[in-house]
N, CA, C and O of each residue as an XYZ file, in Angstrom:
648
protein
N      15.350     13.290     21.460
C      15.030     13.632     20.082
C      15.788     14.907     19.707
O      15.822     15.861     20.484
N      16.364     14.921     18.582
C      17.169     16.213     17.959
C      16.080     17.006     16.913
O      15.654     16.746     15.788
N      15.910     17.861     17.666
C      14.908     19.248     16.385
C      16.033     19.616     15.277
O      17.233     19.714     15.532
N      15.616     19.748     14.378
C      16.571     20.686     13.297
C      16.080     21.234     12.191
O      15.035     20.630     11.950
N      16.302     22.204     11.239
C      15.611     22.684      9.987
C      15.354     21.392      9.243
O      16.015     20.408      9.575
N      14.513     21.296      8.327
C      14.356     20.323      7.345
C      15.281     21.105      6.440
O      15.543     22.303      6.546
N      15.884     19.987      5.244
C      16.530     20.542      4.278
C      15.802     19.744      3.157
O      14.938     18.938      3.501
N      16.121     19.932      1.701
C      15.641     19.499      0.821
C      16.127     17.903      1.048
O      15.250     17.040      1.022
N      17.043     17.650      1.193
C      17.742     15.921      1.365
C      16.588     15.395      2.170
O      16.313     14.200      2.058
N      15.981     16.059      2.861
C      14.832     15.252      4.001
C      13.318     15.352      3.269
O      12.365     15.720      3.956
N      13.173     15.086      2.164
C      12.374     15.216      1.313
C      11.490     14.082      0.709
O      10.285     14.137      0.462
N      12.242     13.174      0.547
C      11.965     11.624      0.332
C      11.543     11.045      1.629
O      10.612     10.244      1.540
N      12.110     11.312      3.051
C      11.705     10.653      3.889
C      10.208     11.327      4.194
O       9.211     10.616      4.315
N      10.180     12.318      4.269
C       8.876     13.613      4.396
C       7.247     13.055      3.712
O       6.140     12.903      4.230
N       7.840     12.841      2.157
C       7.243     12.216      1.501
C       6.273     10.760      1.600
O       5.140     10.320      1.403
N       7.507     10.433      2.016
C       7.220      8.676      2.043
C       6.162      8.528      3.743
O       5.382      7.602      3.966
N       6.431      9.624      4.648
C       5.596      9.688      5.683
C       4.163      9.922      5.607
O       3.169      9.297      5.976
N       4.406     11.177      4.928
C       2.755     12.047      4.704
C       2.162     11.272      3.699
O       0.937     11.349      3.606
N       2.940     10.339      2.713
C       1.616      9.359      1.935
C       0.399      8.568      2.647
O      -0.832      8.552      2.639
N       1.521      7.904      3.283
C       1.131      6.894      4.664
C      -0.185      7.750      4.349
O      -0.968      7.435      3.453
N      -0.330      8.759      5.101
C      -1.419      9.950      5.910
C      -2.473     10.329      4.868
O      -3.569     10.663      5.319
N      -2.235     10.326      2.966
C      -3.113     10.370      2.518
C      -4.013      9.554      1.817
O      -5.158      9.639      1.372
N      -2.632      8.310      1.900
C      -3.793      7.264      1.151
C      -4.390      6.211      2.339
O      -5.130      5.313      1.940
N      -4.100      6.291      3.734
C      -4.968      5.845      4.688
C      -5.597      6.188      5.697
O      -5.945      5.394      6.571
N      -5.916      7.890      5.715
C      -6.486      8.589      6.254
C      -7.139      9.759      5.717
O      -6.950     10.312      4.634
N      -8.341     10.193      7.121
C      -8.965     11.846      6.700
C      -7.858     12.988      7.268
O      -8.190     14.174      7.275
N      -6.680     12.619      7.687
C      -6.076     13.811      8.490
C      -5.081     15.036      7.293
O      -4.439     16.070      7.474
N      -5.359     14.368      6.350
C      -4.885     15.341      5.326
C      -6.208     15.111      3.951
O      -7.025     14.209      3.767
N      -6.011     15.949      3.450
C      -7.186     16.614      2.735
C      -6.814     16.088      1.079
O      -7.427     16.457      0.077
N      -5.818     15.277      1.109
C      -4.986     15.741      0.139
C      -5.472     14.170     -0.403
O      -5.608     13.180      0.317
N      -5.676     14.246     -1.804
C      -5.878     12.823     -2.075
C      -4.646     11.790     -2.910
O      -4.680     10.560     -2.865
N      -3.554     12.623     -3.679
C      -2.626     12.219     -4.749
C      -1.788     12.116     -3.664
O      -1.945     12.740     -2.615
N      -0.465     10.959     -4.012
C       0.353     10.824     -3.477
C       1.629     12.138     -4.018
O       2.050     12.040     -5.170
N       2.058     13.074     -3.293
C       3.509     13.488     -3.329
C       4.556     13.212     -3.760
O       5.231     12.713     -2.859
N       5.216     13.277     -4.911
C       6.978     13.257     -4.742
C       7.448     13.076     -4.474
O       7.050     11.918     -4.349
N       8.582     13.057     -3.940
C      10.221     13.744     -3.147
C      10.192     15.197     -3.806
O       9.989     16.239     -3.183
N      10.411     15.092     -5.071
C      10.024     16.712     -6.126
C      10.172     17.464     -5.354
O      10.986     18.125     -4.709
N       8.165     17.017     -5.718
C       7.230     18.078     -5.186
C       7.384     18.185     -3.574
O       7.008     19.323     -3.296
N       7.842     17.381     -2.157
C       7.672     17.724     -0.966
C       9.195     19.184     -0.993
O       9.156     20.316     -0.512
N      10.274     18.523     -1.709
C      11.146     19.441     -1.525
C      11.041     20.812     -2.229
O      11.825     21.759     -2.188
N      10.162     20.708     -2.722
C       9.718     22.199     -3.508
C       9.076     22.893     -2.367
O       9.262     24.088     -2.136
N       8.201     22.003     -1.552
C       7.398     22.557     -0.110
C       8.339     23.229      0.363
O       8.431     24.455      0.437
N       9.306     22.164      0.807
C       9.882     22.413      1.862
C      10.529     23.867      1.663
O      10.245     24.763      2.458
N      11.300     24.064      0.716
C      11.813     25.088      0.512
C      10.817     26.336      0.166
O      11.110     27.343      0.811
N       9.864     26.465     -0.586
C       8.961     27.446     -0.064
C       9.030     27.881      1.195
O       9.541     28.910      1.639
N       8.274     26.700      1.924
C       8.298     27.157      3.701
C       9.178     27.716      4.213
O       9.003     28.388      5.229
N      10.428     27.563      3.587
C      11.888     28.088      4.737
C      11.907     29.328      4.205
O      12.538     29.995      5.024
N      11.628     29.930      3.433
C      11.654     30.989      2.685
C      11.537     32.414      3.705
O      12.354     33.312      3.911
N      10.168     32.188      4.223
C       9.696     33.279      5.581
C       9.138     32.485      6.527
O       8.938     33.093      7.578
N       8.771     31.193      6.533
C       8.457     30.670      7.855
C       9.414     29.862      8.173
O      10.582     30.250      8.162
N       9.058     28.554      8.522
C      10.090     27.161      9.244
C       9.322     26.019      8.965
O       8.098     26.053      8.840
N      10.092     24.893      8.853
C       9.757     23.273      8.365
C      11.077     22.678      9.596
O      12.214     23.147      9.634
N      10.676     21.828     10.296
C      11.792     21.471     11.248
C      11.152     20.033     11.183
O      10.036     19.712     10.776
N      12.358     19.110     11.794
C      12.533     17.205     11.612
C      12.655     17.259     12.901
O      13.349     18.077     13.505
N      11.561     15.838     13.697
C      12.586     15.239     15.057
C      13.236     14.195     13.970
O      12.854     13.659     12.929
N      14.557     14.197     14.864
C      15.110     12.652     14.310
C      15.483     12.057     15.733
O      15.325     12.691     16.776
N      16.034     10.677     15.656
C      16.230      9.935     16.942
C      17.081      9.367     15.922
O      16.730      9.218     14.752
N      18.204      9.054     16.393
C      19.168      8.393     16.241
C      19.853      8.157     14.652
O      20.409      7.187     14.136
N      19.462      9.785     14.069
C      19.409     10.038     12.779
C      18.181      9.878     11.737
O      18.084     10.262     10.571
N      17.384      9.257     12.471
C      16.090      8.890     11.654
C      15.341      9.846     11.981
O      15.459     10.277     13.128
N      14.412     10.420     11.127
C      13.549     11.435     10.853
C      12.198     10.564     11.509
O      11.906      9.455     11.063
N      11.451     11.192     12.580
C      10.418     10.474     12.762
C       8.687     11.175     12.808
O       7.576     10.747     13.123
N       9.320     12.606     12.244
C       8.105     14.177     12.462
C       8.763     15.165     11.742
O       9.861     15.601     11.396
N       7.610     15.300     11.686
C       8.087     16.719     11.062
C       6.871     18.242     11.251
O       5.678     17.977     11.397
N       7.262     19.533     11.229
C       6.186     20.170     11.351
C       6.948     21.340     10.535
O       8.104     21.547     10.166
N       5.552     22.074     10.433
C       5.821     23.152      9.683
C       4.625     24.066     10.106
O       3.695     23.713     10.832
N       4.836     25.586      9.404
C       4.102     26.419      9.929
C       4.265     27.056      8.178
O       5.128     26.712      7.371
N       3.198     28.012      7.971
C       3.046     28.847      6.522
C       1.893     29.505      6.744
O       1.318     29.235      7.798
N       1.234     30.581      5.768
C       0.413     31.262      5.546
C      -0.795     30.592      6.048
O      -1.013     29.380      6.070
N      -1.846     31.928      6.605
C      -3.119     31.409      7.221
C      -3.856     31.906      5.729
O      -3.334     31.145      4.915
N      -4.334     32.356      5.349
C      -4.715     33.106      4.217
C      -3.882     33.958      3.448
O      -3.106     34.576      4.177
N      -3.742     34.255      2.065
C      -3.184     34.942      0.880
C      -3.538     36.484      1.609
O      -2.819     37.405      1.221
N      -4.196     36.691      2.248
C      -4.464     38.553      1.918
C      -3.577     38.981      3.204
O      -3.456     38.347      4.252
N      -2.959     40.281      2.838
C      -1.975     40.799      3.324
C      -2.660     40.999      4.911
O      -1.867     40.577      5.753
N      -3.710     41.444      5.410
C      -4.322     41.756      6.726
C      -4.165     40.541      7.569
O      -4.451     40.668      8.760
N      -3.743     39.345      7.127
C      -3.058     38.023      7.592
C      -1.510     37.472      7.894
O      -1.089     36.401      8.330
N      -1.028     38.387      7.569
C       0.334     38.241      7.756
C       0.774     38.190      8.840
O       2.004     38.155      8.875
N       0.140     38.165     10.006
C       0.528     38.107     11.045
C       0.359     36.738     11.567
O       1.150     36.358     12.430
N      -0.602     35.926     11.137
C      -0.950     34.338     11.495
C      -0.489     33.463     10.628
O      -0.199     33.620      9.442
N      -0.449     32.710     11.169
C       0.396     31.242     10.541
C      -0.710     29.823     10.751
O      -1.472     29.620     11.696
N      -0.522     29.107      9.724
C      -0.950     27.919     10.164
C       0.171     26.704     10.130
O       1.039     26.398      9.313
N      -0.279     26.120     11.483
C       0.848     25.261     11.551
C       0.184     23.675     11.353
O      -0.985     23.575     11.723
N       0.851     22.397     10.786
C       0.845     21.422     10.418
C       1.964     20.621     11.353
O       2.956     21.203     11.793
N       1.657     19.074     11.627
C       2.591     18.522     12.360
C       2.177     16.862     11.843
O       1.017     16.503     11.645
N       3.297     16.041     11.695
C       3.230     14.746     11.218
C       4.060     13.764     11.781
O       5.274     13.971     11.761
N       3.626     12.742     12.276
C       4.536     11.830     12.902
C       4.965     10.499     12.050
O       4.551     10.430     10.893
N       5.638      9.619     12.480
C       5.828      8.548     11.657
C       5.095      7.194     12.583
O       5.332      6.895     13.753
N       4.033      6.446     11.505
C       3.288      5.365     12.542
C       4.106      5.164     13.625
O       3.504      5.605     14.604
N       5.179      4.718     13.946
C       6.111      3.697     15.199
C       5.954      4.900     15.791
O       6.349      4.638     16.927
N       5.492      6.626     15.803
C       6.790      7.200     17.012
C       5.076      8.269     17.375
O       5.089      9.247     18.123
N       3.874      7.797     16.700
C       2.895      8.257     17.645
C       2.654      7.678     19.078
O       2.570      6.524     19.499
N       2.558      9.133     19.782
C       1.578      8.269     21.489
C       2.986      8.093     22.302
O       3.145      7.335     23.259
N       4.019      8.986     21.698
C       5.246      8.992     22.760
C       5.752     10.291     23.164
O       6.909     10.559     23.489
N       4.705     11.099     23.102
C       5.241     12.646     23.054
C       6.319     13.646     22.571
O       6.860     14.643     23.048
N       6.417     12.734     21.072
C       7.875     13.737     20.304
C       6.690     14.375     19.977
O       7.008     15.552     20.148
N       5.044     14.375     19.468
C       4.689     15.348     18.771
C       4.800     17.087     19.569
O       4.830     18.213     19.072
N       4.834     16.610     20.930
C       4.531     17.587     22.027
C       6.211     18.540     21.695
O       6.085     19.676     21.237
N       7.439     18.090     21.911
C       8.356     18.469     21.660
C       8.935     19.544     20.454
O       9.693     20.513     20.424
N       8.025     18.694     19.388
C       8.381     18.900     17.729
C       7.148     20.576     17.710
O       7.235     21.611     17.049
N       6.034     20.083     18.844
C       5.134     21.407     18.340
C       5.826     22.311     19.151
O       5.994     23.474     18.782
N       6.086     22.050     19.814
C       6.425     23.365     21.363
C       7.949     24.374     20.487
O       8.230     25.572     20.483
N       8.646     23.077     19.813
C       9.832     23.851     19.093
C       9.732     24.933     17.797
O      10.385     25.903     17.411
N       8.167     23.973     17.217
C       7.537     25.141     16.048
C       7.254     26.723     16.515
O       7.646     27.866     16.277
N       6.281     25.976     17.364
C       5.460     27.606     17.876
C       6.802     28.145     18.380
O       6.974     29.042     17.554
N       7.649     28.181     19.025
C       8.521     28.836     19.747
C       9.519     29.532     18.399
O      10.048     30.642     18.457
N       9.582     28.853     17.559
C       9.693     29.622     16.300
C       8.835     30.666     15.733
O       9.369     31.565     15.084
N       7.791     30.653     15.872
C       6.911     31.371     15.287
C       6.923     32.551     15.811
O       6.821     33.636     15.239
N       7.096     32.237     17.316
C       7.334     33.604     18.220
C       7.976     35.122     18.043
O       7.687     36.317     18.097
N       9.458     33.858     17.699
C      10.804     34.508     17.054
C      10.430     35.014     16.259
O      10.587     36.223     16.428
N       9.700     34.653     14.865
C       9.902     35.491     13.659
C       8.846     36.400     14.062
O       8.238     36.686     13.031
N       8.332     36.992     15.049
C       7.406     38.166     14.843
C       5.647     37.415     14.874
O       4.736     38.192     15.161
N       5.319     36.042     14.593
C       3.923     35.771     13.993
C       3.152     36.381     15.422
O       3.838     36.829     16.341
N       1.905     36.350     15.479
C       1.176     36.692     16.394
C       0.276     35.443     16.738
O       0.298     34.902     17.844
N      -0.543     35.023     15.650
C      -1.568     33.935     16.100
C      -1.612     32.890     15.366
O      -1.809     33.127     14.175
N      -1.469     31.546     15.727
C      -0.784     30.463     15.204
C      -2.402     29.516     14.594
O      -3.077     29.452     15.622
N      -3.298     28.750     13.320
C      -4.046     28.031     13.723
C      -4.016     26.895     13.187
O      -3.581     26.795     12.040
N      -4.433     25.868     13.831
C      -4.561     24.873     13.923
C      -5.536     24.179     13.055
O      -6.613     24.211     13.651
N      -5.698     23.382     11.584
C      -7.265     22.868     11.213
C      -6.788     21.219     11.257
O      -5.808     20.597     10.847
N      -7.982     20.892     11.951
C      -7.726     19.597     12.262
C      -8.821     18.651     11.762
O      -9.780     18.976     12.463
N      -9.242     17.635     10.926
C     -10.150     16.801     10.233
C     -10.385     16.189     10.969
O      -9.479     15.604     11.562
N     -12.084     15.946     11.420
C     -12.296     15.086     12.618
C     -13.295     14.142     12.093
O     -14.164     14.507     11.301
N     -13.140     12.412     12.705
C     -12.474     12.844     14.303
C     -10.490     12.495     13.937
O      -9.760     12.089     13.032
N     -10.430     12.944     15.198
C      -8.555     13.052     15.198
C      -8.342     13.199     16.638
O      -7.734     14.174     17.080
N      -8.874     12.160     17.489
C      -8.264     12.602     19.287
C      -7.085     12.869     19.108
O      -6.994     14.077     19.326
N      -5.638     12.277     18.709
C      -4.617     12.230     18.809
C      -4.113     13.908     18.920
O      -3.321     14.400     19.724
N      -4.995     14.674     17.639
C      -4.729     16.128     17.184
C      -4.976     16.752     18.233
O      -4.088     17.335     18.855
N      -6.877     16.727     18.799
C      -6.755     17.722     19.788
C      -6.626     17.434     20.866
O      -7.288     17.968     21.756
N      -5.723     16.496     21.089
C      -5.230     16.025     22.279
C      -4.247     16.769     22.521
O      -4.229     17.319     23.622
N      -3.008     17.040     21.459
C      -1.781     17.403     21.127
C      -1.928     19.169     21.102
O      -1.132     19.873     21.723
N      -3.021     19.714     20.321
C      -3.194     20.911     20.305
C      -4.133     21.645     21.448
O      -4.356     22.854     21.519
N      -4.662     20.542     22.384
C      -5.343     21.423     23.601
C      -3.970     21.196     24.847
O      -4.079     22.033     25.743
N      -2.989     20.427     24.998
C      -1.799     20.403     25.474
C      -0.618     20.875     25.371
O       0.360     20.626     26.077
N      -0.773     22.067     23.831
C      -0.061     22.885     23.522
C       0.126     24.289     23.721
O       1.025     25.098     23.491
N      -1.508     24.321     24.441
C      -2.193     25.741     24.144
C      -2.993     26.410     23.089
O      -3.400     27.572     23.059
N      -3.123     25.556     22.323
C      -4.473     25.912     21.662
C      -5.860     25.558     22.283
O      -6.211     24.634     23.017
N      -6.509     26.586     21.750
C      -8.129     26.363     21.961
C      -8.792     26.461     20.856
O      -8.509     27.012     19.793
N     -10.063     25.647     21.333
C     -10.941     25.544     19.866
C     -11.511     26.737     19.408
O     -11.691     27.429     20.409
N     -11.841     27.259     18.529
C     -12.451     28.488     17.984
C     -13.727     28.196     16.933
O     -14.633     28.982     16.652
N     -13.538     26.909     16.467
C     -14.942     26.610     15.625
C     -14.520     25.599     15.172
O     -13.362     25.180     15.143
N     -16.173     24.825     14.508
C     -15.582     23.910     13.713
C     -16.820     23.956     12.489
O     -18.003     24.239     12.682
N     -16.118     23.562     11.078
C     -16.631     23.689      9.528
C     -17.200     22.336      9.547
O     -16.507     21.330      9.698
N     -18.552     22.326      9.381
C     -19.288     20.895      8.895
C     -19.242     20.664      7.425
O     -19.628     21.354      6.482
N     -18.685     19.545      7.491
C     -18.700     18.604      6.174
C     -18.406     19.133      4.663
O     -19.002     18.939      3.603
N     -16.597     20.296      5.186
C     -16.187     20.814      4.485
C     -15.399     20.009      3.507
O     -15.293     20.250      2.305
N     -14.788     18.894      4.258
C     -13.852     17.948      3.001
C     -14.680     16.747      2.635
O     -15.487     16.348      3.474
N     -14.596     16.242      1.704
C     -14.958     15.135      1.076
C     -13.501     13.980      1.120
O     -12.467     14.464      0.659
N     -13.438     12.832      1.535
C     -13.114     11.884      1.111
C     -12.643     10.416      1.604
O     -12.384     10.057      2.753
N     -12.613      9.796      0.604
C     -13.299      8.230      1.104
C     -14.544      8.146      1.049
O     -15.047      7.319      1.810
N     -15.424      8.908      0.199
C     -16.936      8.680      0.137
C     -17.831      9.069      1.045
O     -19.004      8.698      1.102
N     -17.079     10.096      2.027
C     -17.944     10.506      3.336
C     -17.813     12.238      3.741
O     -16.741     12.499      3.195
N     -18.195     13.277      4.249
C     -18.182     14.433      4.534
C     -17.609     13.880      5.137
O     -17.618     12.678      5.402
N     -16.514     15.350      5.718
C     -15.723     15.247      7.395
C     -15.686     16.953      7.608
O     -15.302     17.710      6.716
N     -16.084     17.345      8.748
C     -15.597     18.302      9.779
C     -14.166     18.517      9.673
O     -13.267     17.699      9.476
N     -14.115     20.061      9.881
C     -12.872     20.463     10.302
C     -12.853     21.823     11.585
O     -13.218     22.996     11.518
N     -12.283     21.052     12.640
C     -12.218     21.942     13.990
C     -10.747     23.130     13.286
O      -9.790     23.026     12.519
N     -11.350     24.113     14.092
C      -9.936     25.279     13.752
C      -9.593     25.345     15.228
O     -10.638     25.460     15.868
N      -8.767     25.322     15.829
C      -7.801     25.642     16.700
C      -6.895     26.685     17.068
O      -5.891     26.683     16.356
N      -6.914     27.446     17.818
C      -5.750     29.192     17.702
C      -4.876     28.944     18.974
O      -5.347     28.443     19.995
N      -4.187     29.147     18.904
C      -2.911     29.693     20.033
C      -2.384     31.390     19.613
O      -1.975     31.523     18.459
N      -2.389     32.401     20.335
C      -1.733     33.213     20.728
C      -0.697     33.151     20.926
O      -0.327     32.247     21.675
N       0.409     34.185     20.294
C       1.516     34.103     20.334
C       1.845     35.688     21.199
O       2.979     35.822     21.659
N       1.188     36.433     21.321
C       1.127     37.619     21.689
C       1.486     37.840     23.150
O       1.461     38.975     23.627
């Protein structure tokens, strides 16, 4: 698998992934479908002071992750929260393991200190991926999101970068 920055051109594929994720799942919070636009407006935010990086295999984009702000208030600037997305065919083969290990190792670089993780449960796949990364659990929010007609939990997750 080849890591690389996302660029705005990888925007449509980005898109067309993370829908998948909101109109047939709890693992994003998010209920409207995305853009191309609007993901490449993300994307470029993110590159701004953090990182958005693609696996591709054989030119095809099959993940993607990103890292951005843990909270707005300045006494946070040191943590990041990071996000990671696969494409149905390329879960359960360990690019997510690759694609995270290359984030955080970014995060390092730019100075962040403590990386976290919120994960909508249930999601084995997540803290499968984030207790094999080095995160640990730190808490979890009862029946903070709504949707599909049901409460869902959200576990927070931290890794140390320190």
């Amino acid at each position: 698998m080849n890591i690389r920055r996302a660029t705005g051109a990888d925007a449509e594929i980005i898109a067309g992934m993370y829908n998948w994720y909101i109109l047939n799942t709890i693992i994003t919070f998010e209920t409207e479908e995305v853009s191309p636009d609007e993901m490449k407006e993300r994307i470029y935010e993110k590159l701004v002071r953090y990182d958005w990086i693609v696996g591709q295999i054989d030119h095809e984009i099959i993940g993607y992750a990103y890292y951005g702000p843990f909270r707005p208030r300045a006494a946070y600037n040191h943590t990041v929260e990071s996000t990671i997305y696969l494409s149905q065919k390329s879960t359960g083969k360990g690019f997510g393991k690759r694609l995270y290990a290359d984030l955080i190792e970014s995060a390092k670089d730019r100075g962040f200190r403590e990386v976290i993780g919120v994960i909508a449960l249930p999601n084995p796949p997540s803290l499968t991926l984030h207790r094999e990364t080095g995160f640990q659990e730190v808490g979890v929010l009862k029946n903070v999101g709504y949707k599909f007609r049901k409460y869902i939990d959200v576990a927070l997750w931290q890794r140390s970068l320190a």
